[in-house]
C-alpha positions in Angstrom: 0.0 0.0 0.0 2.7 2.9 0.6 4.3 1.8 -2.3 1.1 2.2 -4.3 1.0 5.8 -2.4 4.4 6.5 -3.6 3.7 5.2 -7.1 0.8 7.5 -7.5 2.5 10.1 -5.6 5.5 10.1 -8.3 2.6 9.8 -11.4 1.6 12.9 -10.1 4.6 14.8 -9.9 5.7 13.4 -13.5 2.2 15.2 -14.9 2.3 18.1 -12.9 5.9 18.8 -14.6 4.8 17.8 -17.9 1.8 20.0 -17.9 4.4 22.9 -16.3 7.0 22.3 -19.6 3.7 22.7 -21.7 2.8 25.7 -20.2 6.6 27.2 -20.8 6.7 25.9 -24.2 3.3 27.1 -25.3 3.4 30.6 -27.2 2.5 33.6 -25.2 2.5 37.8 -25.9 5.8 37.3 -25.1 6.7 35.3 -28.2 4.3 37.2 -30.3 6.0 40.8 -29.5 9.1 38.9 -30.8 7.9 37.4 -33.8 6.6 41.1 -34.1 10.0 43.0 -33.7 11.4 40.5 -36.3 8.9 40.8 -38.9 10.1 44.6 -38.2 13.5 43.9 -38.5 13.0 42.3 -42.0 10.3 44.3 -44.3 9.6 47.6 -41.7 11.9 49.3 -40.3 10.0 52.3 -40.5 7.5 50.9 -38.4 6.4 53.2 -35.2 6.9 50.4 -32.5 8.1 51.4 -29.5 10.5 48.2 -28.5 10.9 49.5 -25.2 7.3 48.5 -24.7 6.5 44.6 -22.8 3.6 44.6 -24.6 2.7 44.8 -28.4 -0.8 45.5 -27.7 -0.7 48.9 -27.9 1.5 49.3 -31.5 -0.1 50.6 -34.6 -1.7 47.8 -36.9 -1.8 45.6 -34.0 -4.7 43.9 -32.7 -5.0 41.7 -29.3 -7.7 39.8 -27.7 -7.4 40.9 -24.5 -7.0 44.9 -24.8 -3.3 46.0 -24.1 -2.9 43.9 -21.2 -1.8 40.5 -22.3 -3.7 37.9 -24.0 -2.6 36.9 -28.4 -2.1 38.7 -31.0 -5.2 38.4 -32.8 -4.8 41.3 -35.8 -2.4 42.9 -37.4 -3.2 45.6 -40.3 -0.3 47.2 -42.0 -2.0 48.0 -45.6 0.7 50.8 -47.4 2.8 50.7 -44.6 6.2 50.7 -46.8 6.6 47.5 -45.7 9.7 45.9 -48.7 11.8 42.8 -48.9 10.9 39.4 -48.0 8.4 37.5 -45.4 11.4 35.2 -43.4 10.2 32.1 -41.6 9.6 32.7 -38.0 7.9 36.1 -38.3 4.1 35.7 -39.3 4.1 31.9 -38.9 4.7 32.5 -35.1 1.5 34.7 -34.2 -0.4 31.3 -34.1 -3.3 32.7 -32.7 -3.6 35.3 -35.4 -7.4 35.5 -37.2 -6.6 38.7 -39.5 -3.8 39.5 -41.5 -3.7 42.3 -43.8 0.2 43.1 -45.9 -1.9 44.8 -48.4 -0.6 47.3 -51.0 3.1 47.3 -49.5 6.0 46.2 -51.8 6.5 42.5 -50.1 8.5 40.3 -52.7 9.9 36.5 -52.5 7.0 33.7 -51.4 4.6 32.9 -48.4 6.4 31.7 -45.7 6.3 27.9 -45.7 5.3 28.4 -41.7 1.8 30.3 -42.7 0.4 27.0 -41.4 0.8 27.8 -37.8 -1.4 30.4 -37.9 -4.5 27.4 -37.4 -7.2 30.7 -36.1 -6.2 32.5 -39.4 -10.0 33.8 -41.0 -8.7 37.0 -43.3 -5.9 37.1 -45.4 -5.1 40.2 -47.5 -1.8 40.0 -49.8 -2.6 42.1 -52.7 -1.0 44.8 -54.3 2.5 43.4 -53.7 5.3 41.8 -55.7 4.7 38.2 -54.1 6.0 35.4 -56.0 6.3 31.6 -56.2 3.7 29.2 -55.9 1.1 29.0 -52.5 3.0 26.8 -50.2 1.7 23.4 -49.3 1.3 24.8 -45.2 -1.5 26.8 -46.8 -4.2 23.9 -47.0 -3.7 23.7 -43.3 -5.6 27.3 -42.7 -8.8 25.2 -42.6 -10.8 28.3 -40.9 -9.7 30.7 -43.5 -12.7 32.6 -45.1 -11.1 35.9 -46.7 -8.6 35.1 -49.5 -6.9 38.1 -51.8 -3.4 37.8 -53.6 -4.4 39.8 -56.2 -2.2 42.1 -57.9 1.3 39.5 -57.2 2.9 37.6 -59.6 2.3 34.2 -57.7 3.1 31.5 -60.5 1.9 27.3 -60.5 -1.4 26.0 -61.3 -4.4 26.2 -58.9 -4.6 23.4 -56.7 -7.0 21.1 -56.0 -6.0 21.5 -52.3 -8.0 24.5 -52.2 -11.1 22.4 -51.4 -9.7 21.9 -48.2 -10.8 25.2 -47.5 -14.0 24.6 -47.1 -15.1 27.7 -45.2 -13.6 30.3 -47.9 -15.9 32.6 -48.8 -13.5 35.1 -50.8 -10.7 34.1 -53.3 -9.3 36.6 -55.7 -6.2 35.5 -57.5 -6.5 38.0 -60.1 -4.0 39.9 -62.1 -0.8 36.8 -61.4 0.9 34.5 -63.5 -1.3 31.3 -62.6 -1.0 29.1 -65.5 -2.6 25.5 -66.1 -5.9 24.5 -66.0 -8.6 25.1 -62.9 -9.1 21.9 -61.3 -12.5 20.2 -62.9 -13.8 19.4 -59.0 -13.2 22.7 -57.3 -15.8 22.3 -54.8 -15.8 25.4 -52.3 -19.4 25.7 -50.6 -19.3 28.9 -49.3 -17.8 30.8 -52.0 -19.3 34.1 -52.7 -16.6 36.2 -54.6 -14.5 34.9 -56.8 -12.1 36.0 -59.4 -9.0 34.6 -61.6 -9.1 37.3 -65.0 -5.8 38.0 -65.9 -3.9 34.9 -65.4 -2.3 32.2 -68.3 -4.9 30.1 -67.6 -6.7 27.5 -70.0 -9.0 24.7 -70.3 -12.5 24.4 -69.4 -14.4 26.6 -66.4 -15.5 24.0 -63.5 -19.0 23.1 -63.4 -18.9 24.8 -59.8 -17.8 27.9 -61.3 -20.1 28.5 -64.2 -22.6 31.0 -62.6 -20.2 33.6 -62.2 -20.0 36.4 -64.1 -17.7 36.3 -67.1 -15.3 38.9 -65.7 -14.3 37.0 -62.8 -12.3 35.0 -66.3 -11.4 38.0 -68.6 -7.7 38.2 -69.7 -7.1 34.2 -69.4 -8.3 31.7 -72.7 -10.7 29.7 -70.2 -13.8 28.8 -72.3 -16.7 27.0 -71.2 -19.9 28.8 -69.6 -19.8 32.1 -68.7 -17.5 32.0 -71.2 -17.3 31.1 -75.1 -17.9 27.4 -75.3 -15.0 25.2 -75.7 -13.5 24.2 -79.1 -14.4 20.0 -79.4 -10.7 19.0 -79.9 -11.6 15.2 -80.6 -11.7 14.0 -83.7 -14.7 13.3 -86.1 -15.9 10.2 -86.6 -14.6 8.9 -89.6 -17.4 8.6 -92.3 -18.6 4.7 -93.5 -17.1 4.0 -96.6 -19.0 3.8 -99.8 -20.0 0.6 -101.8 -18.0 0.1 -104.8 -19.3 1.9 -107.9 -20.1 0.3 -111.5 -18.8 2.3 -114.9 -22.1 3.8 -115.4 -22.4 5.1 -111.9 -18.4 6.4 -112.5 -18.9 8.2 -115.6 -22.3 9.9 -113.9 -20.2 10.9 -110.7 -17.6 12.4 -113.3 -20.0 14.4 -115.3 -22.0 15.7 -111.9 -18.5 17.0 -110.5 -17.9 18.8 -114.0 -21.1 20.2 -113.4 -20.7 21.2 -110.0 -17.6 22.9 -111.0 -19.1 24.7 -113.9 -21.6 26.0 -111.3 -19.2 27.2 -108.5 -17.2 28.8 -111.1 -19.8 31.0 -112.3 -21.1 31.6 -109.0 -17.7 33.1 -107.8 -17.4 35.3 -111.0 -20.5 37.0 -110.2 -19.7 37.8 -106.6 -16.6 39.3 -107.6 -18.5 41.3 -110.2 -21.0 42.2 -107.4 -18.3 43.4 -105.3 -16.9 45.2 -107.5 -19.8 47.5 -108.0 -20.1 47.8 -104.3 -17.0 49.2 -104.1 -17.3 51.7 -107.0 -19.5 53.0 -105.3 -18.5 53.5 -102.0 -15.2 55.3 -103.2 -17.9 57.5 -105.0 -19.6 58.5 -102.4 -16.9 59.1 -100.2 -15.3 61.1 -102.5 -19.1 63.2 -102.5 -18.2 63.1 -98.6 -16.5 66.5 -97.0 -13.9 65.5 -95.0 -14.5 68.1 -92.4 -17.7 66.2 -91.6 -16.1 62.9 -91.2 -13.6 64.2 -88.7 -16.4 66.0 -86.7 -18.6 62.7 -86.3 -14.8 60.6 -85.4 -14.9 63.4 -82.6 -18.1 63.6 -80.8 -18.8 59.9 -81.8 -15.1 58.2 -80.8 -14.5 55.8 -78.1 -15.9 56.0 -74.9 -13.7 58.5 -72.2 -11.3 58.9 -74.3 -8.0 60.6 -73.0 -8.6 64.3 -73.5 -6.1 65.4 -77.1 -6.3 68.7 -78.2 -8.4 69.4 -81.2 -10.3 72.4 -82.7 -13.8 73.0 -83.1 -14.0 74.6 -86.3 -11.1 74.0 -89.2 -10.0 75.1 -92.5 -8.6 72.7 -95.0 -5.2 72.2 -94.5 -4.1 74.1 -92.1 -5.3 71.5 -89.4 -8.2 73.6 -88.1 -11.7 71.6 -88.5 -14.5 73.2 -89.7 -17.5 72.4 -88.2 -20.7 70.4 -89.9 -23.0 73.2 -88.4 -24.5 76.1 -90.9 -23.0 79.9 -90.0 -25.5 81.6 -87.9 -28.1 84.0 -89.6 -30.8 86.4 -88.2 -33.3 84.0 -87.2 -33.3 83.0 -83.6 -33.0 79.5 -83.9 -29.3 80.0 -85.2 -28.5 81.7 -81.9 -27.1 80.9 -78.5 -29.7 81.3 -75.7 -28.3 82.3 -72.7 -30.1 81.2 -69.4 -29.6 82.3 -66.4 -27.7 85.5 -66.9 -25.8 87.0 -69.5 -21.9 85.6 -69.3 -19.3 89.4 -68.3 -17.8 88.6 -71.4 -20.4 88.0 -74.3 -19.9 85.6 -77.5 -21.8 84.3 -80.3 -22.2 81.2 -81.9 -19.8 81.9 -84.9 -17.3 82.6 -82.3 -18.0 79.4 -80.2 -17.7 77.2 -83.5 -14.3 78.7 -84.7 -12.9 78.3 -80.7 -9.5 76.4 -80.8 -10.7 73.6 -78.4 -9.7 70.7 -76.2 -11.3 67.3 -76.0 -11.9 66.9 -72.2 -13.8 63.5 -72.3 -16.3 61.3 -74.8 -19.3 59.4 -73.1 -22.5 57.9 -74.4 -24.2 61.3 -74.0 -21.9 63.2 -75.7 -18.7 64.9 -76.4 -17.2 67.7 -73.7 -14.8 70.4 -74.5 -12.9 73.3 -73.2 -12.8 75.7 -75.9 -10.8 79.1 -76.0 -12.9 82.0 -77.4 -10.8 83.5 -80.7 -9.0 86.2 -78.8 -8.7 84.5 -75.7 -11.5 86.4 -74.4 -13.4 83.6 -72.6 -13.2 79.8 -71.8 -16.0 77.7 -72.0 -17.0 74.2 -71.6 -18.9 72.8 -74.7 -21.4 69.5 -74.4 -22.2 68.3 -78.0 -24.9 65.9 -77.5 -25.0 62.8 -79.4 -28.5 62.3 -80.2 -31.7 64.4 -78.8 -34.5 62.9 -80.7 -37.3 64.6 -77.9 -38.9 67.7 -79.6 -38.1 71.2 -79.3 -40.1 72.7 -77.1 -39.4 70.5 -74.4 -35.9 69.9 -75.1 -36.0 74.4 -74.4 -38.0 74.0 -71.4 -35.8 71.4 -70.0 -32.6 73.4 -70.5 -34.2 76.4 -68.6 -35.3 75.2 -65.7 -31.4 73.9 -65.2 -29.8 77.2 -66.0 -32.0 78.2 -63.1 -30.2 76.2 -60.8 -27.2 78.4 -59.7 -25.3 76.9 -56.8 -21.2 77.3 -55.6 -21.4 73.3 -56.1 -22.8 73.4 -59.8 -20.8 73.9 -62.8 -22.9 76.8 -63.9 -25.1 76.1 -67.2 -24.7 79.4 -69.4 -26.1 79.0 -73.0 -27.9 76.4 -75.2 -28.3 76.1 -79.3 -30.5 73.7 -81.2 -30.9 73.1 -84.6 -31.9 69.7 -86.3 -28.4 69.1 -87.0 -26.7 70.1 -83.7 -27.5 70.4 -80.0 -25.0 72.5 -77.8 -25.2 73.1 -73.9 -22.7 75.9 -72.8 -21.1 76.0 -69.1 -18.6 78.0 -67.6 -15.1 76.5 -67.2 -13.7 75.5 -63.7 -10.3 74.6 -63.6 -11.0 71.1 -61.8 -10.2 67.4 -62.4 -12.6 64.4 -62.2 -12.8 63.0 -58.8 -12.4 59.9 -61.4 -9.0 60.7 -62.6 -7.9 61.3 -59.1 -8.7 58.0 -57.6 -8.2 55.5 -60.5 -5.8 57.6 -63.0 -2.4 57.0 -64.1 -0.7 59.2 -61.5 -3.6 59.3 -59.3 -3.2 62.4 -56.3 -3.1 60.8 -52.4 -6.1 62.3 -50.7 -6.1 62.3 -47.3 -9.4 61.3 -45.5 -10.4 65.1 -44.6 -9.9 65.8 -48.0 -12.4 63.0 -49.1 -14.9 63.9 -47.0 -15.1 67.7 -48.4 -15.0 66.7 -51.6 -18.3 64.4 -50.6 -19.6 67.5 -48.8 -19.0 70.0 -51.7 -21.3 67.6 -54.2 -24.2 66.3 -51.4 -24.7 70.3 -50.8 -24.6 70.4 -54.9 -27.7 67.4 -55.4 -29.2 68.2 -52.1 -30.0 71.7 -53.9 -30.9 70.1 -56.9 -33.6 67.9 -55.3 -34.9 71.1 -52.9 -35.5 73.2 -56.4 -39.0 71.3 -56.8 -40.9 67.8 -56.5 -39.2 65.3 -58.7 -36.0 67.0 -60.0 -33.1 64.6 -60.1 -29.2 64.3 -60.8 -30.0 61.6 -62.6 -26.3 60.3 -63.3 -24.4 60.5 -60.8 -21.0 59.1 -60.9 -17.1 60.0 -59.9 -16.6 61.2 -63.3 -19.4 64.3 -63.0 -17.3 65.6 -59.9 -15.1 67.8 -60.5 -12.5 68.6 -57.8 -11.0 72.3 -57.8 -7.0 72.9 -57.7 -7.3 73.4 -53.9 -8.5 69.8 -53.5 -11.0 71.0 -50.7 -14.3 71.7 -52.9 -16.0 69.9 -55.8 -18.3 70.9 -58.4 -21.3 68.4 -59.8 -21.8 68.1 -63.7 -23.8 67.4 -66.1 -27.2 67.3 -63.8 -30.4 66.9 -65.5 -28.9 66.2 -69.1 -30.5 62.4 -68.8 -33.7 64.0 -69.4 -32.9 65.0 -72.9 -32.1 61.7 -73.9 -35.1 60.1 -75.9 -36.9 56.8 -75.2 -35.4 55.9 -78.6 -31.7 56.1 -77.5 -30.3 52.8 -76.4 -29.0 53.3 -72.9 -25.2 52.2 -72.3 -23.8 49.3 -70.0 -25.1 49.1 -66.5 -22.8 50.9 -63.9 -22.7 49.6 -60.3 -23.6 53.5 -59.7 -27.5 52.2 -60.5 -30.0 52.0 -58.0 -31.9 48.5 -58.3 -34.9 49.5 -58.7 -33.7 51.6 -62.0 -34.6 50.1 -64.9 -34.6 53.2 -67.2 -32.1 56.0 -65.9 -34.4 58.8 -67.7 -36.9 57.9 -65.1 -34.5 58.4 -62.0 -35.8 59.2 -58.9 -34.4 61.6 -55.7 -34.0 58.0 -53.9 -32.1 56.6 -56.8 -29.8 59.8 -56.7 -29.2 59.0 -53.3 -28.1 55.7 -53.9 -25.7 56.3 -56.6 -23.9 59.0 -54.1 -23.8 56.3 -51.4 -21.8 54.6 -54.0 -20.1 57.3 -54.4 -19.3 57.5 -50.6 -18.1 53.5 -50.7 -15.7 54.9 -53.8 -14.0 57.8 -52.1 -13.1 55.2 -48.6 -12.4 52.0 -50.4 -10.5 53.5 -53.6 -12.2 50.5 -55.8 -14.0 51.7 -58.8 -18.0 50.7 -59.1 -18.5 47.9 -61.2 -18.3 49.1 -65.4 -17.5 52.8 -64.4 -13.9 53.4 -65.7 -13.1 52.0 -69.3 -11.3 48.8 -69.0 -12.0 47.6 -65.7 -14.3 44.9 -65.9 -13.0 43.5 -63.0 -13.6 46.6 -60.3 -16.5 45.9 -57.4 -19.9 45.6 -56.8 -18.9 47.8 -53.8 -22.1 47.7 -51.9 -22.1 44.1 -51.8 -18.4 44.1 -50.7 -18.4 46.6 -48.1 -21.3 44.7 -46.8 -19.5 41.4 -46.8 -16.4 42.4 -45.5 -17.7 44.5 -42.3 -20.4 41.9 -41.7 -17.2 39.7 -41.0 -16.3 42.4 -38.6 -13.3 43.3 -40.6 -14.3 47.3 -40.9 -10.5 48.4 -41.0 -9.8 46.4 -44.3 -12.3 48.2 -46.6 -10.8 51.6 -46.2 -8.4 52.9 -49.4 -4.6 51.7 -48.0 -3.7 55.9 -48.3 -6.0 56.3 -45.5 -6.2 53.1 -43.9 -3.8 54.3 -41.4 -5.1 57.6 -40.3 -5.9 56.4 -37.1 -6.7 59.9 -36.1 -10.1 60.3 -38.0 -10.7 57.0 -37.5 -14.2 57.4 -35.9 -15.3 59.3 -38.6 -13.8 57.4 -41.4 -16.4 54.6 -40.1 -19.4 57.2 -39.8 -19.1 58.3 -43.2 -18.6 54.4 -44.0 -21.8 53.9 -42.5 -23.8 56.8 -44.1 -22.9 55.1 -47.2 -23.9 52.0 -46.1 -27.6 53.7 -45.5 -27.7 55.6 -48.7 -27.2 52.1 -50.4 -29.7 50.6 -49.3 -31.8 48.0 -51.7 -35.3 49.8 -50.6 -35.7 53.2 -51.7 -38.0 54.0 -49.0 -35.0 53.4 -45.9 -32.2 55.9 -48.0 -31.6 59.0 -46.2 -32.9 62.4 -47.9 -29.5 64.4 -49.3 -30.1 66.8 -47.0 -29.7 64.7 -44.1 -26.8 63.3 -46.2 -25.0 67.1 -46.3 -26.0 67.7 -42.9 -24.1 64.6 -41.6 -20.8 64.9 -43.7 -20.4 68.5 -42.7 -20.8 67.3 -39.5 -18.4 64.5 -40.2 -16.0 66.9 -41.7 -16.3 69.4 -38.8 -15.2 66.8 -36.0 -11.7 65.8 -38.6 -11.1 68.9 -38.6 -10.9 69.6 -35.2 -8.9 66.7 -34.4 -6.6 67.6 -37.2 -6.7 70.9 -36.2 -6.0 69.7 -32.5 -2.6 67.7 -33.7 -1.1 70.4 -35.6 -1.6 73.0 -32.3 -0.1 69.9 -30.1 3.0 69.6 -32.5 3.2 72.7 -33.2 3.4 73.8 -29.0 6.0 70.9 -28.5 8.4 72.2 -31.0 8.0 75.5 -29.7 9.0 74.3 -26.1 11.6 72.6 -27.8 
């Protein structure tokens, strides 16, 4: 019996100090501030971590479960953080109780680390916008809880695995714009998948049966085939034909002469097509030498490409000097060869001749028309030009339409001046601002860094603009609002709307252009737009300026840009706010608070039923309220700094 007692005794002890070596061997905050300071030591030295500090609960980017006193790692959020060089082994594998990881938009290079299979709690992944490379490591498959996946924007190379089914809780996978090549596994099975996207990879081969309800983007740039897509070329070969019985003489001498014949036929067939064509193209030299050239160049120009890049042309021009003359007639007495001016005569008056012989400057082409910025001859006035493409409503409504918006005169609407209409031609004058589309700011080559507070009065500046449009009587709309129709002055702290109201000139006739993810749902024709629909394309709007993604079909040659209600919703439902905001203001952890109000207003002005959207002048209201508390807070810092340096 004591020796039982001392057997159990010593059992005891054994466990007690196997359960202590556990407990020292198992990862604490202590190893997670080191993994930390290494990862810091390798791609950030720029980093703002105090090292002095026992706990890394408190740096920027980094997220604990357990406030700042103790507890895991849980988050860490370093989107444009300059973070360069390569991920080394025992830096982000170590935070193994990490459930968000966000490296976004840095300029990361080399491969995953082999040890990203540590991280077992990892939910939200974001990679993209780096210079990764090499294929997804086999310790990937392990991150069975993952549900956010984005390496978009690398140059990871391999095939897609098959592994990824292990995933099975992966709601998000973009792999877009890489160097994936091969063929996408036939049974990809992920359950839960809601967004998806591979365009712009060297991939081939057939689209899984999984994946065939998504849209055809989420495969552009990559010779996949298969539903969405074109269907697949049958590479096997034909059946070969049964051969015929063998033929008597008479049978051989009739085959002979019914080939001659069919010959004879064929040849005679061809010889009059190519006499047809012929003819054809007589006369289309003909006529296109009846054709003046000055008209040809006119309808190239108001009828080109979509937003094109603006080139610097002339409105009216003689033959060979390089100066295009314009299709219109010269003006004569009768009234309707004049500009009407609404809304106030301009301080420096011109006429139409003048207007049609301005040297001018193609500022943009969409499916309404043709903008430009033309110089008065003299120099005496610039003007902005619309030449509408086609106007088939009649006159007197088209007049009465155009009035009532010259009426509108507000600091945060490009000013309508003058108007001409003729059979041939259609005209609506403005007043040049110097200003740049909020468009060409946040998706242009050379695109400007806008801080948040800048953002949010540039979404101030146009909700005052609508909200006076839709307070100048029942029913008057925007009716096409997007980033392109806000113009941004030089000072970057005011905008001006555009082209408000012109979607009520455009006849019933007109086929309407590709769907924008600017569209309300409930719009199915735009010329019928409502206040609430207005509302909702400026919540989009709102989405845009935070997010820095580009509404699905709004900019020319992004297919692949977002359905950004339906993302911002997925991604904070997921309780992941901080990864939605644009990486050049992800960081502003000053204006944090009211980075997520304004997130949230747009939120409410997106919403599917018209009847729950905000009015836009609760919408100003709120951002100038928005914009008032950034300020102060800014305005706050730079008195603190400012003080400190003095005492300095």
């Amino acid at each position: 019996m004591p020796l039982r007692g001392r057997g159990r005794s010593l059992l005891l002890l054994v466990v007690a100090l196997w359960c202590s070596a556990l407990r020292c061997a198992a990862p604490d905050l202590a190893a997670d501030r080191a993994a930390l300071l290494a990862l810091r030591a390798a791609v950030g030295p720029g980093l703002p971590w105090d090292a002095s500090a026992a706990s890394p609960c408190g740096w920027r980017g980094v997220g604990c479960d357990n406030g700042t006193g103790g507890g895991r790692v849980v988050a860490l959020q370093l989107p444009g953080a300059g973070l360069i060089g390569q991920l080394p082994l025992g830096t982000v594998g170590n935070l193994t109780a990490l459930r968000a990881l966000s490296l976004r938009s840095n300029a990361l290079s080399g491969g995953i680390p082999a040890d990203i299979g540590n991280c077992g709690e990892l939910r939200y992944l974001y990679l993209q916008d780096n210079k990764l490379a090499g294929e997804i490591p086999e310790g990937f498959f392990l991150l069975g809880l993952l549900q956010r996946l984005v390496l978009s924007n690398n140059r990871f190379s391999g095939g897609v695995s098959l592994e990824f089914n292990k995933l099975r809780r992966l709601a998000t996978l973009y792999l877009e714009n890489n160097v994936l090549t091969g063929t996408l596994p036939a049974d990809l099975d992920l359950p839960n998948l809601q967004l998806f996207n591979v365009s712009d990879n060297q991939l081939n081969g057939p689209v899984p049966e999984s994946l065939a309800g998504r849209p055809a983007s989420a495969f552009s740039g990559t010779t996949l085939c298969g539903a969405p897509l074109s269907p697949c070329a049958n590479t096997s070969p034909p059946s070969p034909l049964p051969l015929p019985p063998p033929a008597s003489s008479e049978d051989s001498k009739s085959s002979k002469l019914s080939t001659a014949a069919i010959a004879g036929i064929a040849a005679g067939a061809v010889a009059a097509l190519l006499v047809v064509l012929a003819v054809i193209f007589f006369m289309l030299c003909f006529r296109r030498g009846k054709t003046n050239k000055a008209d040809t160049s006119t309808e190239t120009a108001a009828y080109g490409d979509e937003d094109a890049s603006p080139e610097t042309v002339s409105v009216a021009r003689a033959e060979k000097s390089g100066v295009k003359a314009s299709r219109s007639s010269k003006p004569t007495a009768s009234d309707a060869k004049k500009l009407v001016f609404v809304g106030g005569e301009p301080e420096v008056a011109y006429e139409l001749e003048s207007l049609l012989h301005a040297s001018a400057e193609v500022l943009g082409k969409g499916w309404l028309g043709t903008t430009y910025r033309a110089t008065l001859e003299g120099g005496v006035a610039v003007v902005t030009v619309k030449r509408l493409r086609e106007v088939p409503i009649p006159e007197k409504e088209f007049r009465g339409t155009v009035a009532a918006l010259g009426a509108l005169r507000h600091e945060s609407l490009v000013p309508l001046r003058s108007y001409f209409y003729s059979k041939e031609e259609k005209l609506i004058v403005y007043d040049f601002v110097s200003a740049k589309g909020l468009s060409s700011l946040l998706h242009g080559a050379g695109s400007e860094r806008l801080d948040f507070t800048t953002r949010a009065r540039i979404a101030l500046a146009s909700a005052r603009g609508i909200a006076f449009i839709h307070g100048a009587g029942a029913g008057s709309s925007h009716g096409n609002i997007k980033s392109s129709n806000i113009l941004v002055n030089d000072a970057r702290d005011g905008a001006y709307v555009a082209d408000y109201g012109l979607i009520q000139l455009v006849g019933a006739s007109v086929p309407l252009k590709r769907v924008t993810g600017y569209r309300a749902p409930e719009v199915t024709d735009p010329r019928r737009a409502s206040q609430e629909a207005d509302v909702y394309s400026f919540g989009v709007l709102l989405l845009e300026l935070l997010t820095g993604k580009a509404p699905a079909n709004s900019v020319p040659g992004s297919d692949g840009a977002a359905d950004l209600p339906q993302w911002v919703g997925t991604v904070v439902q997921e309780e992941w706010t901080g990864e939605v905001f644009d990486a050049s203001i992800a960081n502003e952890a000053l204006v944090e608070e009211e980075m997520v109000r304004l997130l949230q207003l747009g939120t409410e002005c997106t919403e599917r039923r018209p009847d729950r959207r905000p009015a836009m002048a609760e919408v100003a209201a709120r951002i100038e309220d928005i914009v008032g508390s950034a300020q102060r807070k800014t305005d706050s810092a730079e008195f603190h700094s400012v003080s400190a340096d003095h005492s300095a």
